[in-house]
C-alpha positions in Angstrom: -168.7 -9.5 3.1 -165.2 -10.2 4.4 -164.3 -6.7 4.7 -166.9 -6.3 6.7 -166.3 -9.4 9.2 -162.8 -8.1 9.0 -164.1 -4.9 11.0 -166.5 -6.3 13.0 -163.2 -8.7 14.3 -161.3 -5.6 14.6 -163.5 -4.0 16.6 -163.8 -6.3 19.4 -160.1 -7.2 19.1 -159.4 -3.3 19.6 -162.1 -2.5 22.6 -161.3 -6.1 24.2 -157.6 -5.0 24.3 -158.3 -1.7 25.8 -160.7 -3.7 28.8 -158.0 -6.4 29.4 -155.6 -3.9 29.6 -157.5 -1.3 32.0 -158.1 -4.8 34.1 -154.3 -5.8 34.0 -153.0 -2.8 35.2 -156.1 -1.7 38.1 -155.6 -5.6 39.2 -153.1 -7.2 37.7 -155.3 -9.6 36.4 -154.2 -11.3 33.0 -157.4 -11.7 31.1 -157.8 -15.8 32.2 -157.4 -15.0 35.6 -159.8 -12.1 35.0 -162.5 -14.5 33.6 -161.9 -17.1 36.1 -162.6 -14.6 38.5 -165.6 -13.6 37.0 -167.3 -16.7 36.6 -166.6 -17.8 40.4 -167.9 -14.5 41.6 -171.2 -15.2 39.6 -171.8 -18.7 40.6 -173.2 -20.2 43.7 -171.0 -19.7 46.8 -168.6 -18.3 44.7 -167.4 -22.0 44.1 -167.2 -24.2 41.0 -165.9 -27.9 40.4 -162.6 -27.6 38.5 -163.6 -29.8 35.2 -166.4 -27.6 34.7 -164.5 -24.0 35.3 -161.8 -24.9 33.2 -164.2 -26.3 30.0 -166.1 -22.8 30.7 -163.3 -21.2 30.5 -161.8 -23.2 27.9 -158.9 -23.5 28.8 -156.6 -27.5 28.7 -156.4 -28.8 32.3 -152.9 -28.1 32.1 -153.5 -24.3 31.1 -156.3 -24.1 33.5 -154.0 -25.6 36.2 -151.2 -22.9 35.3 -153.8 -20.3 36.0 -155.2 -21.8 39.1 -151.5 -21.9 40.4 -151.2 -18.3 40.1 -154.4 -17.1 41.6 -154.1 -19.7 44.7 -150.2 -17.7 45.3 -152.0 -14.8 45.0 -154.5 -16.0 47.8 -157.4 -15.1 45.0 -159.0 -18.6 45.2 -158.4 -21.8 47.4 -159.3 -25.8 46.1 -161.8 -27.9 48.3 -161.9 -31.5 48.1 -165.7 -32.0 47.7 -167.0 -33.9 50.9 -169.5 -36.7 48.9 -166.8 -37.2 45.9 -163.2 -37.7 45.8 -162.7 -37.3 42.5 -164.4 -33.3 42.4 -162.1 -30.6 43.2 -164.0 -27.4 43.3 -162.1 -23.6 43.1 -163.6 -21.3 45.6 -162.7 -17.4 45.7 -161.1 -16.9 49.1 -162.3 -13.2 51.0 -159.4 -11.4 49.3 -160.3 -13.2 46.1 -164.4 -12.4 46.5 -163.6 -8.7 47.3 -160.9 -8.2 44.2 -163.3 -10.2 42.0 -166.2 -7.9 42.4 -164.0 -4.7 42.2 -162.8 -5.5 39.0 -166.4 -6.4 37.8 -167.5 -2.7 38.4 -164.5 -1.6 36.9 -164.8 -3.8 34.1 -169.0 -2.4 34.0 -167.5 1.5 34.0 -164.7 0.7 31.2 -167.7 -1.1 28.8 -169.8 2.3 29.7 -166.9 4.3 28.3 -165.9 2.3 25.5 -168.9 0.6 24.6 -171.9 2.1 25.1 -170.8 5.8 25.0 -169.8 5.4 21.6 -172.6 3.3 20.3 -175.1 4.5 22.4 -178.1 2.5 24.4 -179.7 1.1 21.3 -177.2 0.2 19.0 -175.6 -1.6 22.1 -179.2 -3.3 22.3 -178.8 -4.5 18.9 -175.2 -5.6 19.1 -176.0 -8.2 22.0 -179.3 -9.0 20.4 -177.0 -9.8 17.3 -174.4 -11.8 19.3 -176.9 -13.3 21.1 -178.1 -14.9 17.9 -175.0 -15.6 16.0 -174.1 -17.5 19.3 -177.2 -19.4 19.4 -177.1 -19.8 15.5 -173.4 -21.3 15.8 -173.2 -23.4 18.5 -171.5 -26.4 18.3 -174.3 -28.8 20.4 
């Protein structure tokens, strides 16, 4: 049974190295940044308070701050003081931030075709979110 975890580990660990690495070097994006991105460019206005990206992202305040610092020099996302609460900050992706956001979301789509689902295939890809989808849900920490 634990050699068996032991490869399911080492699979992801290998094929998420690969797609963080692909990402990195196309964007320059270190994998935080990348699922910053990510989540903005999925969520409503591309905007999302700052408590509530960072605990997604799970990152500390100070490591999310850290992150937020970089992608704000690289004009990738922008803070707004929300207008009914001072004490919400939202992160919004800026135009260059929207644009390189959703580039590297089709380029992260093509690398998971290549490394993912060419080698498994359409159903055994099926099953492995099915499977992920329950061991999350089993899991959970509520």
């Amino acid at each position: 049974m634990v050699t068996w975890w032991g490869l399911v580990i080492e699979g992801y660990h290998v094929t998420q190295e690969r797609l963080m690495s692909e990402i990195g070097e196309r964007f320059g994006l270190t994998p935080g940044a990348f699922d910053i991105l990510l989540r903005l460019v999925r969520s409503p206005e591309c905007r999302m308070p700052m408590t509530k990206l960072a605990k997604e992202a799970a990152l500390s305040s100070g490591g999310f701050t850290k992150v937020a610092d970089r992608l704000a020099a690289a004009d990738l996302i922008r803070r707004q003081p929300c207008d009914t609460d001072r004490r919400v900050t939202y992160v919004a992706l800026t135009d260059h931030g929207r644009v390189t956001a959703e580039s590297a979301k089709h380029a992260c789509a093509e690398i998971l075709r290549r490394t993912v689902l060419g080698p498994l295939g359409p159903e055994a890809s099926e099953q492995l979110a099915a499977a992920m989808r329950t061991l999350r849900t089993a899991n959970a920490e509520e």
